[in-house]
N, C-alpha and C positions, 0 to 999 in steps of 0.2 A: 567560492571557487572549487571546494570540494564536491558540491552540487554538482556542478557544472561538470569538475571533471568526470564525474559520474558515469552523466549521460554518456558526455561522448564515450569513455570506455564499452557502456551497455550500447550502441549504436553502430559501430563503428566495429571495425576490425575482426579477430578469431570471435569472439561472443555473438555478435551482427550474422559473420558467414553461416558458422556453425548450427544458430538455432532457425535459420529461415531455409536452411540448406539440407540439416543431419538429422537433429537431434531435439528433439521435446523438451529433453532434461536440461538442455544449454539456452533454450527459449524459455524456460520455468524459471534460469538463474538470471535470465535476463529482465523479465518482467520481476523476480523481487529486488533485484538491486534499482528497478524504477519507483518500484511503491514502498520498500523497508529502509532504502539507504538512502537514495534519492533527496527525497522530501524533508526529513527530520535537519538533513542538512543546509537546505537550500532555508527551511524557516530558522533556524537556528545563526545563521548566518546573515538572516533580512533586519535590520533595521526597525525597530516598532513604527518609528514618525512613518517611515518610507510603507510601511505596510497602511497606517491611518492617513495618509494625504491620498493611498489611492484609492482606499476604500471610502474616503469621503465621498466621492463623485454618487450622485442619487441611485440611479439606476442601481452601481455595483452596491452601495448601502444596503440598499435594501433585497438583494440576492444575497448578501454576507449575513442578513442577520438571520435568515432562515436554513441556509445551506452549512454555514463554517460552525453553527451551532450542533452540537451533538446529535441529534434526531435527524439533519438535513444531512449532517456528514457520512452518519451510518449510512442512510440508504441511497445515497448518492454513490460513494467509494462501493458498498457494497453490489449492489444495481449493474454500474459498469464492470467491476471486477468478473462476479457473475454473467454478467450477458454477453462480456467477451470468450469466456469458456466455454459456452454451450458448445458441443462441437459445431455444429454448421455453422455459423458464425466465426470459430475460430479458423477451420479450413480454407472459408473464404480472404482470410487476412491473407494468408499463405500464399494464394496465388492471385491476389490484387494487390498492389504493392500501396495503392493509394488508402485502401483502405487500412492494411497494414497501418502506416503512417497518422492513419485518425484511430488507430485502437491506441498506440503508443501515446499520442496527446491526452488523448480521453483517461489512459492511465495513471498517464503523469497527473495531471492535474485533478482529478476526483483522488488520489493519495497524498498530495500535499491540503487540500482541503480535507481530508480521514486525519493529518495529522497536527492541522491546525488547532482544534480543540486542547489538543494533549499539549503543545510547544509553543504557541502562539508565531510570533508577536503578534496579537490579537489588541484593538482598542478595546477600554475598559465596556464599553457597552458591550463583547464578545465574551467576558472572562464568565469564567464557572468556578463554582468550587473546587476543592479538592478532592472530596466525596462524588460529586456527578463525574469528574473526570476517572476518579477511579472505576465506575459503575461501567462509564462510557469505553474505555480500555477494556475491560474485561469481556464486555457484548461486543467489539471490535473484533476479536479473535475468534470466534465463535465463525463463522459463516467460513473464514477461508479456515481452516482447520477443519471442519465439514465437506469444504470442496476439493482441500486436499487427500481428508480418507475414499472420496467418492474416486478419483482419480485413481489412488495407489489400489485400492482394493476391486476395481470394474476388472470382467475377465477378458472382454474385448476391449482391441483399442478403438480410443474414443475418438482421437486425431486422423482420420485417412490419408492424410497426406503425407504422415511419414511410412506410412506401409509400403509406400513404392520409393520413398528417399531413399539415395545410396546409403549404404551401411559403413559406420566405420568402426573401429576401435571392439568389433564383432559385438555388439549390443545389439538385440532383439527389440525390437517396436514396446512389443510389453514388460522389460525389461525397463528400456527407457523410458514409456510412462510412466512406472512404478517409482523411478527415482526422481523425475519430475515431481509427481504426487507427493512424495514424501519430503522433498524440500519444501513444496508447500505448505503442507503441516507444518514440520517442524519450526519453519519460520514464525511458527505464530510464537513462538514463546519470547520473541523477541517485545509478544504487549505484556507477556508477565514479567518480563523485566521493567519494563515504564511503569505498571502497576504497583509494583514493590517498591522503586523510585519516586513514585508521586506516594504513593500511600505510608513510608520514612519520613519523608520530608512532611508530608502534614501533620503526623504524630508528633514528630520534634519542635515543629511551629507553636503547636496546642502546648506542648511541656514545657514550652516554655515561656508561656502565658499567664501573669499573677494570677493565681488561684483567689478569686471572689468573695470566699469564705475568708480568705487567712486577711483581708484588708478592715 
């Protein structure tokens, strides 16, 4: 349900008006509350049986065991992440609304598959270690923390469509890119906290594992 309330807050209302209307920086915090907050909730909150009876069905099986697997997740989440940024691409979401609406899907769902690997409920034929998930966490933050310094630090704006948006709250085009950009950055630290989280927990697992020799 926290999922869910998500969305609609990210969809919906001042967050919705704001970033398709003003603001870069308000469509930055909109898109990471769909891929940082979003997701971890909506799996965390799913059921494992409810996740295994639907990925039983052949077809999705066999898309789950090469996509929700670490290698398929990276360049999947990162692929769309990326190619909805480009600016020409982004622009056009801005003033197509349909399209708009397939970058949001395409979001949502390549970020709950990026976070699948890390939270599951995954069937046992999907799990990984503790080790590849830490590896896989840590290469996850890497690209958007790259496309967040390319955003903060470009001298022109990247977005054309807010250069002629009405102005409010007196913030500058490259101003609110820059704040934009740097929330994306900084979001990433949110995999060095899972990192630290899974890589705890698996240290504790192992210490606490009869030691081989003392038996």
């Amino acid at each position: 349900m926290a999922g869910l309330a998500t969305i609609y807050i990210s969809l919906n209302g001042p967050i919705h008006d704001l970033s398709e209307n003003y603001l870069f920086s308000v469509h930055m915090l909109q898109h990471l509350l769909l891929i940082i907050v979003m997701p971890p909730l909506i799996l965390i909150g799913t059921p494992k049986w409810l996740v295994g009876s639907f990925l039983n069905r052949s077809t999705l099986k066999y898309l789950a065991k090469y996509s929700a697997r670490p290698i398929g997740a990276f360049i999947v989440f990162n692929g769309v992440l990326i190619g909805w940024h480009i600016p020409a691409l982004y622009n056009i979401t801005l003033v197509n609304h349909n399209i708009h609406i397939l970058e949001h899907l395409t979001l949502m769902l390549a970020s709950i598959l990026m976070w699948a690997p890390i939270l599951g409920p995954l069937p046992d034929w999907l799990s990984q270690n503790s080790g590849i998930k830490c590896l896989y966490v840590f290469c996850i933050s890497l690209p958007m923390g790259f496309l967040g310094a390319i955003i903060t630090f470009s001298n022109d704006v990247l977005y054309k469509f807010y250069l002629t948006s009405p102005k409010i709250w007196n913030i500058s085009p490259i101003v609110d890119q820059q704040i934009g950009g740097i929330a994306m950055k900084t979001s990433a630290a949110v995999f060095l906290f899972a990192f630290i989280t899974i890589f705890f927990k698996w240290f504790r697992r192992h210490e606490k594992m009869p030691d081989e020799n003392s038996i």
